[in-house]
C-alpha positions as CSV (number, residue, x, y, z in Angstrom):
1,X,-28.4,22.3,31.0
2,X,-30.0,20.8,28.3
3,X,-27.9,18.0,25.9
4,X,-29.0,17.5,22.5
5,X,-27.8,15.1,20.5
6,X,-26.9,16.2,16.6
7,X,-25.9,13.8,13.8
8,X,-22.4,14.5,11.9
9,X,-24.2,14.0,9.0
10,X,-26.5,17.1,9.8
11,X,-23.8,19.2,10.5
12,X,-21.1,17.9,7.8
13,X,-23.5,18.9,5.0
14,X,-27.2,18.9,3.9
15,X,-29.5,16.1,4.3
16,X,-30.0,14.5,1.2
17,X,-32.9,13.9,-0.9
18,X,-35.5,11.5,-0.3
19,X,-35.7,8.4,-1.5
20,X,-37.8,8.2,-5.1
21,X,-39.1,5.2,-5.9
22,X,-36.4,4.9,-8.2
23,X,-34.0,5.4,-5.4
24,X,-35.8,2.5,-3.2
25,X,-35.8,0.6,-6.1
26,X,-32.0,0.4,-6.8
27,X,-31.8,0.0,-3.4
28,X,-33.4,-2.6,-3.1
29,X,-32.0,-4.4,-6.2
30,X,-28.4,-3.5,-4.7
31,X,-28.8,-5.4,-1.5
32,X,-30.3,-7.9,-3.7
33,X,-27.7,-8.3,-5.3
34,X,-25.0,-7.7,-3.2
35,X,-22.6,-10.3,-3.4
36,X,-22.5,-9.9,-7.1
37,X,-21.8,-6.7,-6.6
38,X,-18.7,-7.0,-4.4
39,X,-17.6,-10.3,-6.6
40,X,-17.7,-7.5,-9.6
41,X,-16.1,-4.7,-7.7
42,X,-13.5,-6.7,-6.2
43,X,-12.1,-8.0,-9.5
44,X,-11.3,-4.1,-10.6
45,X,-9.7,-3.7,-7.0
46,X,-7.3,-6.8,-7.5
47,X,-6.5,-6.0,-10.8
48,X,-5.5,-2.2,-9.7
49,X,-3.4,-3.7,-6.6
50,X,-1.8,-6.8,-8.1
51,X,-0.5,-4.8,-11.2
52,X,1.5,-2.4,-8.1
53,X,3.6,-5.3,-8.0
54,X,3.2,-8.0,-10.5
55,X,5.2,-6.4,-13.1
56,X,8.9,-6.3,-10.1
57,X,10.1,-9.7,-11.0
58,X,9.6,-8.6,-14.9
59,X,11.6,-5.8,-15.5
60,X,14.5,-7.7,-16.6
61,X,13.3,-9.4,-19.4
62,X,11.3,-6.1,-19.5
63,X,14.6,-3.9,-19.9
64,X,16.1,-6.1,-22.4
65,X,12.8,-5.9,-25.0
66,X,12.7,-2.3,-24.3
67,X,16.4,-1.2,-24.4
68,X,16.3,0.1,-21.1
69,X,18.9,0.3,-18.6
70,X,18.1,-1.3,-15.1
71,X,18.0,2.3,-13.9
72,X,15.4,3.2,-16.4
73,X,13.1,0.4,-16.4
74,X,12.2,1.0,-13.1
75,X,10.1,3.8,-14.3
76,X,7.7,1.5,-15.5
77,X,7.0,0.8,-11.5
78,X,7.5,5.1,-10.8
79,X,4.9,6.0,-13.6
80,X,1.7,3.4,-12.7
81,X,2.5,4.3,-8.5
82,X,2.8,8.1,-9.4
83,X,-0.4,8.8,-11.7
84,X,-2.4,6.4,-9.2
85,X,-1.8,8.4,-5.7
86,X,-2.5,11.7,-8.3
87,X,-5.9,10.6,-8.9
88,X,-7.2,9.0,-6.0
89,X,-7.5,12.8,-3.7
90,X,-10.0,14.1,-6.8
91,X,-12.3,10.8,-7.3
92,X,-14.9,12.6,-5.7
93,X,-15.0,15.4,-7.7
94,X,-15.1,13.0,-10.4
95,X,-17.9,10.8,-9.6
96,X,-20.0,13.7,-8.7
97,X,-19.5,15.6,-12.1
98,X,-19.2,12.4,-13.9
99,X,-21.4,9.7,-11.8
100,X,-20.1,6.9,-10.0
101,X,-21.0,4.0,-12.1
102,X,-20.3,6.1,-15.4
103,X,-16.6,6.9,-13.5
104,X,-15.8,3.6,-12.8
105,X,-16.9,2.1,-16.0
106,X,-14.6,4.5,-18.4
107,X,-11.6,3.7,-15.7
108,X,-12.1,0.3,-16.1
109,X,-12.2,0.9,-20.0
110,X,-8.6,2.9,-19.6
111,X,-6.9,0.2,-17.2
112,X,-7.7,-2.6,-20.0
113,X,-7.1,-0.4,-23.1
114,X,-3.9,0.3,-21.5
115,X,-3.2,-3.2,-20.0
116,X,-3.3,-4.3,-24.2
117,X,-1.2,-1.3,-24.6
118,X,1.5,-2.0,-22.3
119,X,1.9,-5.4,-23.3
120,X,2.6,-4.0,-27.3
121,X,5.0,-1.5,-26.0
122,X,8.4,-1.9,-27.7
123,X,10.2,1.4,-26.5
124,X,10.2,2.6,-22.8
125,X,8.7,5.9,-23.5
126,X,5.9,3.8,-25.0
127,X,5.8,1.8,-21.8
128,X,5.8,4.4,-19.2
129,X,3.0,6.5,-20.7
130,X,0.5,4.1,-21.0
131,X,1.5,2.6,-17.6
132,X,0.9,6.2,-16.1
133,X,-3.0,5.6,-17.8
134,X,-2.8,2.5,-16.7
135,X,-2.4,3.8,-13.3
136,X,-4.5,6.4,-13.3
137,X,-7.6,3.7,-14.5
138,X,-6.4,1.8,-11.3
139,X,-6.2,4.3,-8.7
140,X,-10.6,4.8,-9.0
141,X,-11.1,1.2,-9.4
142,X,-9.8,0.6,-6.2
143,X,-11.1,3.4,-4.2
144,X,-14.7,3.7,-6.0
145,X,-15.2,-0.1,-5.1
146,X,-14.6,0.6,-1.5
147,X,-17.5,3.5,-1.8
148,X,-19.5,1.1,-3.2
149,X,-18.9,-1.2,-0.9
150,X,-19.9,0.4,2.2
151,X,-23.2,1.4,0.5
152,X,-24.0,-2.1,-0.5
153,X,-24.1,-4.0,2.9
154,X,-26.2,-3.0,4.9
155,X,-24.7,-1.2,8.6
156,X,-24.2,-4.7,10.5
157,X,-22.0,-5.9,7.9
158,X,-19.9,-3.2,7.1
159,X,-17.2,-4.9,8.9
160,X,-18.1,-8.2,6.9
161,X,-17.5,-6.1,3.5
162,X,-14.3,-4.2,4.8
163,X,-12.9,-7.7,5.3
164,X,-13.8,-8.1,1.5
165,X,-12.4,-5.6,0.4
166,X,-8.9,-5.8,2.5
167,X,-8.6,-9.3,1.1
168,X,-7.8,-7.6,-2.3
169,X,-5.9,-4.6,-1.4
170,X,-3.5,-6.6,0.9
171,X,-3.1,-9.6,-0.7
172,X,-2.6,-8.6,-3.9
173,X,0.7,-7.2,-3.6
174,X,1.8,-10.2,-1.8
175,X,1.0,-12.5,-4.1
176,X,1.8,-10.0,-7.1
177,X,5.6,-11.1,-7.5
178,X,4.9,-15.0,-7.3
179,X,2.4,-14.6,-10.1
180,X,4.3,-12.2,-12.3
181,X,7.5,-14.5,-12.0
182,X,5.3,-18.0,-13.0
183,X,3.5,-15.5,-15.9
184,X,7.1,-14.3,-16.6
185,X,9.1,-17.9,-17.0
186,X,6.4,-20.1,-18.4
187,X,5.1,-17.5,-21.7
188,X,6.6,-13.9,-21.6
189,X,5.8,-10.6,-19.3
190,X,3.6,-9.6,-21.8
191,X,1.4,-11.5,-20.8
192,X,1.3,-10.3,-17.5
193,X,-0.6,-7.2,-18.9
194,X,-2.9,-9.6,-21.6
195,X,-4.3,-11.6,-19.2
196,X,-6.0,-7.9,-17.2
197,X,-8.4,-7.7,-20.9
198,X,-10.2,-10.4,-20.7
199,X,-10.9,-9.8,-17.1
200,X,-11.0,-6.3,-17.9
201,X,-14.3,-6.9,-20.1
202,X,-15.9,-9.5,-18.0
203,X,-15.4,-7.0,-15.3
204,X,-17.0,-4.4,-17.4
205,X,-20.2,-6.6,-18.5
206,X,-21.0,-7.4,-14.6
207,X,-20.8,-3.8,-13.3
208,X,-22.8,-2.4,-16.1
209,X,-25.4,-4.8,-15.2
210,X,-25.3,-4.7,-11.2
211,X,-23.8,-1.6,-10.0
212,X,-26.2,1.2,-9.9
213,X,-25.4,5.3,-8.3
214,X,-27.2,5.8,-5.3
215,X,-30.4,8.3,-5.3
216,X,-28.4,10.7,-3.7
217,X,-25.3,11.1,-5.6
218,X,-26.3,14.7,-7.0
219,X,-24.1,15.6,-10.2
220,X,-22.7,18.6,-10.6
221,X,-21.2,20.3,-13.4
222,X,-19.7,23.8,-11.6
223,X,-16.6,25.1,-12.1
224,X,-13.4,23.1,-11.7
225,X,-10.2,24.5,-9.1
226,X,-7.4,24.2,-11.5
227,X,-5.9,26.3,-9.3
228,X,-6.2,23.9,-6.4
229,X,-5.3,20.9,-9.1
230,X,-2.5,22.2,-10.5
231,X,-1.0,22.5,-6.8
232,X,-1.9,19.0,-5.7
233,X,-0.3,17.7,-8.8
234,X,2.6,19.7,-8.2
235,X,3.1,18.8,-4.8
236,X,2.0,15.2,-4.4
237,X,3.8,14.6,-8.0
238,X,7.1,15.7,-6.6
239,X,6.9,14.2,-3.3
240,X,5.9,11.0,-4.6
241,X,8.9,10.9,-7.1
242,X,11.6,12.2,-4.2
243,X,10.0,9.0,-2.5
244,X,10.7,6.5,-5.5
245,X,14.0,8.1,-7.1
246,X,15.8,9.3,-3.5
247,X,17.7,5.6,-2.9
248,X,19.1,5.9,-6.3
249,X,20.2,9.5,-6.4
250,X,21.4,9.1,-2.4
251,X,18.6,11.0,-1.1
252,X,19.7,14.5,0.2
253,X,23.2,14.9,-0.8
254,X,21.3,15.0,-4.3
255,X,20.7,18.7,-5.6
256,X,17.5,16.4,-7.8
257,X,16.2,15.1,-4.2
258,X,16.4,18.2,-2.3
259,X,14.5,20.2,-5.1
260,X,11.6,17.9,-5.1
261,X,11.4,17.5,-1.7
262,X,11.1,21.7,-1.5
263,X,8.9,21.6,-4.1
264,X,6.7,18.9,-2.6
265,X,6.3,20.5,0.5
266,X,5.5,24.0,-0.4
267,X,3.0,23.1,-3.5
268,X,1.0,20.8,-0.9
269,X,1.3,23.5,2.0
270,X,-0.5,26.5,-1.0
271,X,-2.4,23.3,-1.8
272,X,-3.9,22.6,1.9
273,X,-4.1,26.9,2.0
274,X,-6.1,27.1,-1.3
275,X,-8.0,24.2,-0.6
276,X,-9.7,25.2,2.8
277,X,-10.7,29.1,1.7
278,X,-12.4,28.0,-1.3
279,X,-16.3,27.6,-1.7
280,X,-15.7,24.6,-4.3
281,X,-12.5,22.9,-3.8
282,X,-11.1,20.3,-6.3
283,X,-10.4,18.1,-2.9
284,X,-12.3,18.3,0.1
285,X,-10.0,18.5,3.1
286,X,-12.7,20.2,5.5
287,X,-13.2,16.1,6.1
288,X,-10.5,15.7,7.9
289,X,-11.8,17.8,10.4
290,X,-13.4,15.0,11.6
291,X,-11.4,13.3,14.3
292,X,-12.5,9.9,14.2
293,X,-11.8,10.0,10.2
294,X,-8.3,11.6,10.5
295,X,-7.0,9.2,13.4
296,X,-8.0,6.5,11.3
297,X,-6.2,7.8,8.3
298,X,-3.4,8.6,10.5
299,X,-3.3,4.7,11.7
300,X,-4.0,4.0,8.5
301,X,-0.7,5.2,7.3
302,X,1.7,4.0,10.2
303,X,-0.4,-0.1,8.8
304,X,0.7,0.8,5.1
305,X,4.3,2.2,6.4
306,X,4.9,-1.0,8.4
307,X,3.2,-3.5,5.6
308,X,5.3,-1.9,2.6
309,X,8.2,-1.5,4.5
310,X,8.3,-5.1,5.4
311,X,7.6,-6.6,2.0
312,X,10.3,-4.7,0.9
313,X,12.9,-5.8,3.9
314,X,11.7,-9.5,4.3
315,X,12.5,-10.6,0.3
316,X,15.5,-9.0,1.0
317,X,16.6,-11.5,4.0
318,X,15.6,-14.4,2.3
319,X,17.1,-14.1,-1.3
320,X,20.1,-12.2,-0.6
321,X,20.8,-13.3,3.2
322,X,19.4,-17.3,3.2
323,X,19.7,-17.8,-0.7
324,X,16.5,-18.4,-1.2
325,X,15.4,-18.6,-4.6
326,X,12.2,-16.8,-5.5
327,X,9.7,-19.5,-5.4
328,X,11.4,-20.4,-2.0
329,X,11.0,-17.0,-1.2
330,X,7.6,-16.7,-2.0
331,X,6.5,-19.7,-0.1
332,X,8.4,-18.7,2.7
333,X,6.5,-15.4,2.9
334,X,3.1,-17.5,2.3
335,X,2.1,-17.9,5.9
336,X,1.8,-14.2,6.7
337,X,-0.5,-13.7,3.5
338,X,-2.5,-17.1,4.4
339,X,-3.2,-15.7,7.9
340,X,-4.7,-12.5,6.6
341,X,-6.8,-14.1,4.0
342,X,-8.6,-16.5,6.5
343,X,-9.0,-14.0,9.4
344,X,-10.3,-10.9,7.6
345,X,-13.7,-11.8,6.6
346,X,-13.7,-13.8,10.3
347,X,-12.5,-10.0,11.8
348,X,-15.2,-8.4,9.9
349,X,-18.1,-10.3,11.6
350,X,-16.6,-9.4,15.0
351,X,-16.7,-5.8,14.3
352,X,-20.1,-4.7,15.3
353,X,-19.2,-7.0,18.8
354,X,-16.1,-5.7,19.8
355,X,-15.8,-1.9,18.1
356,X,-13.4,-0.3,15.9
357,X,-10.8,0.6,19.5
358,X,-10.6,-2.9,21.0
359,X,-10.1,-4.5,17.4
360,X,-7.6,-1.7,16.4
361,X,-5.5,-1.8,19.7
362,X,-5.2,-5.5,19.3
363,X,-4.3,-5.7,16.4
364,X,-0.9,-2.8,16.6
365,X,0.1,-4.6,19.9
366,X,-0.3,-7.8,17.7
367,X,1.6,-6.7,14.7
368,X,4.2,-4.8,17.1
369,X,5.3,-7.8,18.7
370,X,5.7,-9.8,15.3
371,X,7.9,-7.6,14.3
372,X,9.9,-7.4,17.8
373,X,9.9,-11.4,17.3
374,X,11.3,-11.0,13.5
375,X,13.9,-8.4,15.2
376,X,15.6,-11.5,16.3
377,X,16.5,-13.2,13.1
378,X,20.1,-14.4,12.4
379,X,21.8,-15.5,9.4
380,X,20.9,-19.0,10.5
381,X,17.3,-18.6,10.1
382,X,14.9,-20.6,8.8
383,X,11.8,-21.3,7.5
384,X,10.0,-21.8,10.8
385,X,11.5,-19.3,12.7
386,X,9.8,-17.1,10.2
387,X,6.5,-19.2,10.6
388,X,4.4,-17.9,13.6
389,X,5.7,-14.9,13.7
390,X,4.1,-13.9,10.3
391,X,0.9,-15.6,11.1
392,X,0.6,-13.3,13.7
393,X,1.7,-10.6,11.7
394,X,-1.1,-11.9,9.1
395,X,-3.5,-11.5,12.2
396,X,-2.5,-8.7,13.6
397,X,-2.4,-6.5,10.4
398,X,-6.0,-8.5,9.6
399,X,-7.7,-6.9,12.5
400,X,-6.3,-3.1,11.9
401,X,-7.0,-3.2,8.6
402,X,-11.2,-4.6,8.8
403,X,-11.5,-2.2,11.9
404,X,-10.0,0.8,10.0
405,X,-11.4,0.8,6.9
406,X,-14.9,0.4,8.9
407,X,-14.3,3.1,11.5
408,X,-12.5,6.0,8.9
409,X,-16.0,6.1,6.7
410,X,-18.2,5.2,9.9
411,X,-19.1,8.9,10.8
412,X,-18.5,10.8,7.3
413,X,-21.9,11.4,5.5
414,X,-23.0,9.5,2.5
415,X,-22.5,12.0,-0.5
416,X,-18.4,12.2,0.8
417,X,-17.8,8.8,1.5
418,X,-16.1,8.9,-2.5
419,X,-14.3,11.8,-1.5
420,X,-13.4,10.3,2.1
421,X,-12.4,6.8,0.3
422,X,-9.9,8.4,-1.8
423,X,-8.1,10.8,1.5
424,X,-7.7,7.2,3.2
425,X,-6.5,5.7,0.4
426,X,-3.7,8.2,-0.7
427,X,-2.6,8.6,2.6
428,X,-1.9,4.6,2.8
429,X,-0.5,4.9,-0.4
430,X,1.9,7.6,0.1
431,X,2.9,6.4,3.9
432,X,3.4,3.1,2.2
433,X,6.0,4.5,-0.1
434,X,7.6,6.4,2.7
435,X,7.5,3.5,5.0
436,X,10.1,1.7,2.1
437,X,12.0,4.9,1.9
438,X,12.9,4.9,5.7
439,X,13.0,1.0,5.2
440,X,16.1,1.0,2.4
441,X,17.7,4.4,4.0
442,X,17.9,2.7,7.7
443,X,19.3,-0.6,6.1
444,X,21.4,0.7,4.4
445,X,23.2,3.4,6.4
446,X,23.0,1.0,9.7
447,X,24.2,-1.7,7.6
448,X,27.4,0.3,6.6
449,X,27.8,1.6,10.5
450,X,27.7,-2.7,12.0
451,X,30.4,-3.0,9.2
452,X,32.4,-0.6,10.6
453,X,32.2,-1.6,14.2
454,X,32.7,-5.6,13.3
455,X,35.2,-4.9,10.9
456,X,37.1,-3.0,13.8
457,X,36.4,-5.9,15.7
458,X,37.4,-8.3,13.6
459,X,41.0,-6.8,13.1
460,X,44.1,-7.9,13.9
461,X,44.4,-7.7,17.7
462,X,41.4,-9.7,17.9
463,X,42.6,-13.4,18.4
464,X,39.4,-15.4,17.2
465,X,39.5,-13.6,13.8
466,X,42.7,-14.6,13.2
467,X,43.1,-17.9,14.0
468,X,39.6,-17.8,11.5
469,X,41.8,-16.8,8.4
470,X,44.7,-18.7,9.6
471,X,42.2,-21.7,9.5
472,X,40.3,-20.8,6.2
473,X,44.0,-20.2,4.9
474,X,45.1,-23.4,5.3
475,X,42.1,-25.3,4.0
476,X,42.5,-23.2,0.7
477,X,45.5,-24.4,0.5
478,X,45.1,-27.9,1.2
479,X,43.2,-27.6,-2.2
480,X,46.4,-26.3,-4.3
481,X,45.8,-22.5,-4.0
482,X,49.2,-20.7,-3.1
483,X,49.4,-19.2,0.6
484,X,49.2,-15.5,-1.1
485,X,45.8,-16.0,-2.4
486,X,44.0,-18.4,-0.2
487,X,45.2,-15.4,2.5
488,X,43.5,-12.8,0.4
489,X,40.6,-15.1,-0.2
490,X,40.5,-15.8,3.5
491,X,40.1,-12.1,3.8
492,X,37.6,-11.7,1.6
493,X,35.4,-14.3,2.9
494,X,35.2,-12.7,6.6
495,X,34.4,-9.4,5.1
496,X,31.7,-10.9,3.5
497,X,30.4,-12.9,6.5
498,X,30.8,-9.7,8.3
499,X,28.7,-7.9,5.7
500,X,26.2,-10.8,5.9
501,X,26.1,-10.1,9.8
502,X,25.7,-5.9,9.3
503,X,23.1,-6.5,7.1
504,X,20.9,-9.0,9.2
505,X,21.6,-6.8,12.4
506,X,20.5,-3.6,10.4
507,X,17.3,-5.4,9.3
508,X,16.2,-6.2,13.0
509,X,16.9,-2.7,13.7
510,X,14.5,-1.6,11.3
511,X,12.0,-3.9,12.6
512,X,12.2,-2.8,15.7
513,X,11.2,1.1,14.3
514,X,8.5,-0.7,13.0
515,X,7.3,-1.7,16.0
516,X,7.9,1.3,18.0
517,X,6.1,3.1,15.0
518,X,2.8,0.8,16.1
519,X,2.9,1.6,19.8
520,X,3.0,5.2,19.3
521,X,-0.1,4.9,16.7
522,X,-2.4,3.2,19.6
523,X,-2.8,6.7,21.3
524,X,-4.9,7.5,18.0
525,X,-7.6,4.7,18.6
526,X,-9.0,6.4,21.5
527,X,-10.0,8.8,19.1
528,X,-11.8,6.3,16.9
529,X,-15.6,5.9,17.1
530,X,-17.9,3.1,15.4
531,X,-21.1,3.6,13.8
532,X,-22.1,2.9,10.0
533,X,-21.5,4.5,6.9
534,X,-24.7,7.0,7.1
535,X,-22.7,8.8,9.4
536,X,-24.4,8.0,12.6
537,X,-21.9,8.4,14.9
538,X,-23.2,11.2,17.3
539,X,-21.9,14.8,18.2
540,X,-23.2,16.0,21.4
541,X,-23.5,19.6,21.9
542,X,-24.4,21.6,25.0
């Protein structure tokens, strides 16, 4: 029987064009060029990313310029993350009807314009729409750089330029709250928003100049599926906002939540329907047919679930459980975010030797057992107990990510790798916002179930707990406090050592899902294949 081998690019869609000597000659000036290009693409990405988070550790001051209640303000976090995982499904039906460079260049124009914007806001309503522009600017700078990107290195260092690129979208949000709080206390949060327009234009100047569209980027004006837009907006919107509003409306006992979420999941279910029968969808879903693509995205979501889920739990520990103050807190979570800036661009030149599988395996069993190491934290934890095990974290989460973003594009043919950039990307996005969902539900109900049970404990036919207060009784009132109070102060210190307690044995319980979450992803890498961007991984038929 006769085996012939067929590329996926051959099957997935028509070959393109040849190359003009136009073509070859942007080509050539592109490689050329290459680390100017991913110097100017890069600052868009950490602009996008940082602004996800800088603005947390402002909207206090931020409430009190703007009238807001604490509830309210947080909007101005809701609005940018909501109108940025909108966009990002559609960006390749942008850049084809629009152009890639032209696309990037206007969203760059509408994340500064509304950077200025947001910084003269004086009412919330003010603030939240040009945030949602804002967002909406930043959700195709970040996923058109990637594109561009993988086009601009050539195939042996794609891995090299995936390390590039994760530098930005992972350290950014690390580093987001540190900055915004310095920005914050030493001029005003305005000025967390000014200081994106001078960037903004600088940014601007160096794309227009070095960043060219490929030769076979083919724009195409046909028809639009509102249908098919109107139901991802619909669906994704309300999903997105169950995920950001549930921990304040107490998830499903809400009538708000339970909406949403039905709302969610039946617009996205017409949306998937409508989107695979027609011959010109606003979203291309028929690429997630490819296996190696979708168990990468599929990874990739379980990395953004365990990455967001622990920056939201691990501030948490340290300011509320240790007393950290934020500087302390941010320095304390400095090692994880070192580790992955030194070891990505080193995990990208050891892609091409040891394949997307080994690097991807490693790196879950890696990150899995930092987080069964942090599962053993106390409330006499310290600085270095927290040390190695976020370097390897750092390392761990450095290898996935490099390895991932390399293998999801590796077999998807050159015209979709746009459309393919922005699938990964709101799948990471949206499992990253679920992944702190699950995070603050877990805490918080296991939290209130280990108060329960220590409490019980701690009650009066337990001997140790009362010779405790009897102890802290008498001390108070060594210091002149009458025996009726120091008692009920007694009391109310063990119930708060005893929430201290529930609360740091419900956050090593979480970490522990984390962990189990990255064992059961590593059946997924068998299904990863490497290759480059030009979609030469092979398909053999019979």
């Amino acid at each position: 029987m006769a085996t012939a081998t067929v590329s996926n690019a051959e099957i997935s869609s028509p070959p393109p064009p040849p190359e003009t000597p136009a073509g070859a000659s942007v080509a050539a000036e592109s490689a050329a060029h290459k680390w100017l290009i991913a110097g100017s693409v890069m600052i868009g990405t950490i602009m996008a990313v940082l602004d996800t988070s800088i603005v947390n550790v402002a909207l206090a001051d931020m409430s009190g310029t703007l009238g807001a209640t604490i509830e309210q303000i947080t909007w101005v976090v809701t609005g940018y993350m909501l109108s940025n995982v909108l966009v990002m499904p559609i960006i390749g039906m942008l850049s084809t009807r629009f152009g890639r460079k032209n696309l990037y260049l206007w969203s760059l124009a509408l994340f500064t314009a509304a950077s200025m914007l947001c910084g003269l806001a004086r009412s919330l309503e003010t603030m939240v729409l040009v945030r949602a522009f804002q967002g909406i600017g930043g959700g195709v700078l970040m996923t058109v750089a990637q594109a561009i990107l993988r086009e601009t290195f050539p195939p042996k260092e794609q891995g090299l330029a995936m390390g590039i690129f994760g530098m930005g979208v992972v350290l950014a949000p690390a580093f987001g709250p540190t900055l915004g709080g310095y920005i914050t206390d030493k001029y005003s949060w305005p000025w967390i928003f000014y200081i994106n327009v001078p960037i903004g234009i600088v940014n601007y100047i160096l794309v227009q100049r070095f960043v060219h569209d490929p030769s076979y980027l083919v724009r195409d004006k046909g028809r639009i599926d509102w249908l098919g837009l109107a139901l991802m907006i619909t669906g994704l919107g309300a999903i997105q906002l169950m995920l950001e509003e549930g921990s304040r409306h107490d998830w499903f006992s809400s009538s708000f939540i339970v909406q949403l979420t039905t709302v969610g999941v039946v617009g996205l279910a017409l949306f998937v329907v409508r989107e695979l029968k027609t011959d010109r969808p606003a979203v291309d879903l028929r690429i997630m047919k490819n296996s190696a693509f979708s168990s990468a995205t599929l990874i990739g979501g379980a990395l953004g679930m365990g990455l967001m889920g622990s920056i939201f739990l691990l501030p948490l520990f340290l300011q509320n459980i240790l007393r950290f103050n934020a500087t302390q807190a941010g320095v304390a979570l400095m090692p994880r975010s070192l580790a992955m800036a030194v070891l990505m661009p080193i995990g990208g030149k050891f892609y091409n030797r040891l394949g997307p599988r080994i690097m991807v395996a490693a790196g879950l069993i890696l990150s899995a057992v930092s987080f069964l190491q942090l599962a053993h934290m106390t409330v006499d934890t310290g600085f270095w107990d927290l040390l190695w095990p976020q370097v390897l974290q750092g390392a761990g989460f450095s290898l996935v990510f490099v390895a991932l973003t390399t293998a999801a594009l590796a077999s998807i043919p050159k015209p979709k790798i746009t459309a393919a950039s922005g699938l990964y990307n709101v799948v990471r996005t949206v499992f990253g916002s679920i992944g702190i969902a699950i995070a603050a539900s877990q805490l918080s109900s296991t939290a209130a179930a280990n108060h329960a049970v220590l409490a019980e404990r701690a009650g009066m036919a337990n001997p140790a707990a009362m010779t405790w207060i009897s102890q802290a009784t008498a001390g108070m009132m060594r210091t002149g406090v009458d025996a009726y109070t120091a008692r009920m102060r007694a009391l109310r210190l063990l119930d708060l050592t005893i929430t201290r307690q529930s609360v740091v044995l419900a956050l090593n319980h979480v970490f522990v899902l984390i962990a189990i979450l990255f064992f059961f992803a590593l059946p997924l890498v068998l299904l990863l294949r490497g290759g480059h961007a030009e979609g030469e991984g092979e398909l053999v038929a019979e």
